[in-house]
N, C-alpha and C positions, 0 to 999 in steps of 0.2 A: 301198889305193892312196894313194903321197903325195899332197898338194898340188899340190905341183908337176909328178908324173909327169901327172895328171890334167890340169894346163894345157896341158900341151906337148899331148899327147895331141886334146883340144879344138881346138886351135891349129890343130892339122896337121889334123884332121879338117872344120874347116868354116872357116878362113880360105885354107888352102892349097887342098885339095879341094872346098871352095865345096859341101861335103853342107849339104841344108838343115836352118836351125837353127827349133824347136820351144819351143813353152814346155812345161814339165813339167808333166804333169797329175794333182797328187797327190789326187785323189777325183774319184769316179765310181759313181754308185750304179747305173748300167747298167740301169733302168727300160728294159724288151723294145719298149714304142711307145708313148713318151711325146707327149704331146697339147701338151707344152712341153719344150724344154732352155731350161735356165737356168745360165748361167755365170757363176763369179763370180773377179773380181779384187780383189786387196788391194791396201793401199796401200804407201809406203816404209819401208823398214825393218822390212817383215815378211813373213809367207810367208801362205800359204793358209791356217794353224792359226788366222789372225784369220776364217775364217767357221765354224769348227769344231761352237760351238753353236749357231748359224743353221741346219746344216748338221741337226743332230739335230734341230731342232724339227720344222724342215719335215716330215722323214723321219716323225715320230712324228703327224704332221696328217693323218687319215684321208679330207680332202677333197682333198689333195696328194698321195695315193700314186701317179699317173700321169705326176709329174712326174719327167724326167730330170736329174740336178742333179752340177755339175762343177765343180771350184776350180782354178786353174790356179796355180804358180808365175811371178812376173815373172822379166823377167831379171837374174841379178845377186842374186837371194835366191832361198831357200829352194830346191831340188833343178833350177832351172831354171840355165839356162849363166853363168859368169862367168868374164866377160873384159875387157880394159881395153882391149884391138881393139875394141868393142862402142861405140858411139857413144849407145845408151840414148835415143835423139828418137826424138821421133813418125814419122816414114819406116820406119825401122825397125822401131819397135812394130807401125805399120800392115802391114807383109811378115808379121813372123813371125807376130801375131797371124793375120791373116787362112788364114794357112797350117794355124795351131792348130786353129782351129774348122772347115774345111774337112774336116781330119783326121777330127772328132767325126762327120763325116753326121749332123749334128742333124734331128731329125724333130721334126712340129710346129713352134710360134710357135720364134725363135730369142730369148730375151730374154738380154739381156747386164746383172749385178749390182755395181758397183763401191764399193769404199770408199777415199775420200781419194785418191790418186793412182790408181790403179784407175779411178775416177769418169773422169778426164781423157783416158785411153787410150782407154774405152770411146768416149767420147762424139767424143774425136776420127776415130776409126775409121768410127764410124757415120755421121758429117756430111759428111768429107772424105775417106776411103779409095774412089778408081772402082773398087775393085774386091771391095769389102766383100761380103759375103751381107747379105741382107737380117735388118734386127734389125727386130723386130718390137714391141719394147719398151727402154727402159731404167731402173734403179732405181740412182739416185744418193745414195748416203750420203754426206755431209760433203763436197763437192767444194773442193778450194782456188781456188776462181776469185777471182782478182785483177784488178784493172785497171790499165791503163798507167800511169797519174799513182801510184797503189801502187807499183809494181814500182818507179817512179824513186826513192822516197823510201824504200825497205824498209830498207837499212840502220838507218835511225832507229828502226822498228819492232818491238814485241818477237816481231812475227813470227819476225823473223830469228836471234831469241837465242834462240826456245823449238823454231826447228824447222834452218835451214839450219845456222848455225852451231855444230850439235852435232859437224858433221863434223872441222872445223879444229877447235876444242875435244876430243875424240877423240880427234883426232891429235897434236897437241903436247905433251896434257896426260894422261900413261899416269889422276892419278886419275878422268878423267871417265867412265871405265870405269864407276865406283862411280854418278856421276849417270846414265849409260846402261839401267844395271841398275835404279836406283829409278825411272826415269822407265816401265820397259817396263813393270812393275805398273800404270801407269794409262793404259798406252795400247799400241798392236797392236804399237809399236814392238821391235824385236831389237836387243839391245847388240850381240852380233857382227856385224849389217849395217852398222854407223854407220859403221866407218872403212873401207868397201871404195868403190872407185871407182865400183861402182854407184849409189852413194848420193848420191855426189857430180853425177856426169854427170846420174843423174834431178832431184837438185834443178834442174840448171842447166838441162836441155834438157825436160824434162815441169813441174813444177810452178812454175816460174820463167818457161813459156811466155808470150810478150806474146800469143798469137792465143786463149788459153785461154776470155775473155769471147767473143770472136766466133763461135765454134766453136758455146758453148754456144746463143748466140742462133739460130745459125744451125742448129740443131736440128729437122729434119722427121721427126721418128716420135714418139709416145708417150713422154715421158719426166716422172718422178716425181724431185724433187729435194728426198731426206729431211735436214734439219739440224737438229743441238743446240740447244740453246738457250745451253749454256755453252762452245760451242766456241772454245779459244782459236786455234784454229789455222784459222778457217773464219768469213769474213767475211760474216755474216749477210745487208748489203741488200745483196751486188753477187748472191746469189743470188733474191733477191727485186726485183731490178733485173732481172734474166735472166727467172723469169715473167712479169713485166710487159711485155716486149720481146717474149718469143716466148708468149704465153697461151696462143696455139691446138695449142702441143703439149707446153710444160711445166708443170707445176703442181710447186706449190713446199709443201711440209708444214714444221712444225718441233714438236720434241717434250723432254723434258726428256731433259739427257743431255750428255756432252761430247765428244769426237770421235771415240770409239771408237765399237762396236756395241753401244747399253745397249739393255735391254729396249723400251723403247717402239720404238725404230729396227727394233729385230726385228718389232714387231709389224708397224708398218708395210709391213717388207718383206712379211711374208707376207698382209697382208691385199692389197696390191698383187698380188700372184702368185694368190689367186684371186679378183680383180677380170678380171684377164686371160684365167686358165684360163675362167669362166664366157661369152667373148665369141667360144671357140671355135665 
């Protein structure tokens, strides 16, 4: 199927028709009566293959084999919907997701797993969505939380050369293709997401959020907020600003590593997941 029959197709099925829209749910290891589900979301400019060997390890952890474990695609990458109708905010996010998980009839704790933009969706959902399921935990890798006085000044920043600015860069300039490609060897990032409208609208409307710091303060369940040490793209004290503010339900880790999932992050995650399974 083209491209293009594909959109049309999309188009007429859930802007016209109003059929409701899903994220894709590309892994599902279908554990019969898991004592936990555990969902994970990736961040921008990739798909679900950024939790791929997280996804093995657990599986091969013989104190985790009762655990349910699901990667979902966002929208606008990897096998999930894209559309340039699609508004990509938090409102949105908060529908479809909620609609996702719904789907799953998760049994057991529901913990929600995010990396980098993933992080933001989660935690927004969980703080501010009335109509949410209850999360019962959350495990935050690399969140981009930023603060207001940031966000006025970001241009100046090389936040904005190493991460927003890839997209106009992308686009104007056919060889930043070639920097796309080099950059995705050292991080979750997909060269073919850079220049779709998903990419764009997420930066502007999710990770560009002014409410992103409040949200996170404003955090009542359980929540683990794992960070690099060399993360360029992940502003170390406004997450260490964020435990401070909310103690009684974030704790804040940092481990060697840069924004992607390196090893220590892994470890974390999973010693997290049976800290939790054991309080069943």
């Amino acid at each position: 199927m083209s491209h293009q029959l594909y959109n049309r197709r999309k188009w007429f099925w859930h802007r016209i028709l109003r059929a409701p829209i899903k994220l894709h749910k590309a892994y599902d290891n279908h554990v019969r009566r898991p004592v936990l589900t555990v969902v994970f979301l990736h961040g921008i400019s990739a798909d679900s293959s950024t939790w791929r060997t997280t996804l093995k390890q657990i599986e091969k952890d013989p104190d985790l084999k009762n655990i349910r474990l699901v990667a979902f695609d966002l929208l606008g990458f990897g096998e999930s919907l894209k559309a340039d109708w699609l508004r990509y905010d938090m409102s949105e996010y908060n529908k479809i997701l909620n609609r996702t998980l719904k789907s799953l009839h998760p049994k057991g704790k529901l913990i929600l797993v995010g990396h980098s933009m993933g992080c933001l969706i989660a935690a927004n959902y969980a703080a501010n969505y009335e109509k949410a399921l209850i999360i019962d935990g959350l495990i935050l890798v690399s969140p981009p939380v930023l603060m207001a006085g940031e966000l006025a000044k970001l241009p100046d920043k090389v936040y904005t050369k190493s991460y927003a600015a890839l997209h106009k860069i992308a686009t104007d300039v056919p060889a930043a293709e070639v920097v796309a490609k080099i950059a995705q060897k050292f991080t979750s990032f997909r060269s073919e997401h850079i220049k779709s409208v998903g990419f764009q609208k997420s930066m502007d409307e999710i990770i560009l959020n002014r409410s992103n710091y409040r949200t996170f303060t404003n955090l009542r369940i359980p929540t683990l907020i794992i960070h690099g040490h060399f993360d360029p793209l992940v502003i170390g004290k406004n997450l260490r600003r964020v435990a401070e503010r909310n103690s009684r339900y974030v704790h804040y880790v940092s481990v060697i590593g840069q924004h992607d999932i390196s090893v220590g992050k892994r470890a974390k995650i999973i010693a997290e997941l049976k800290r939790i399974q054991k309080e069943q």
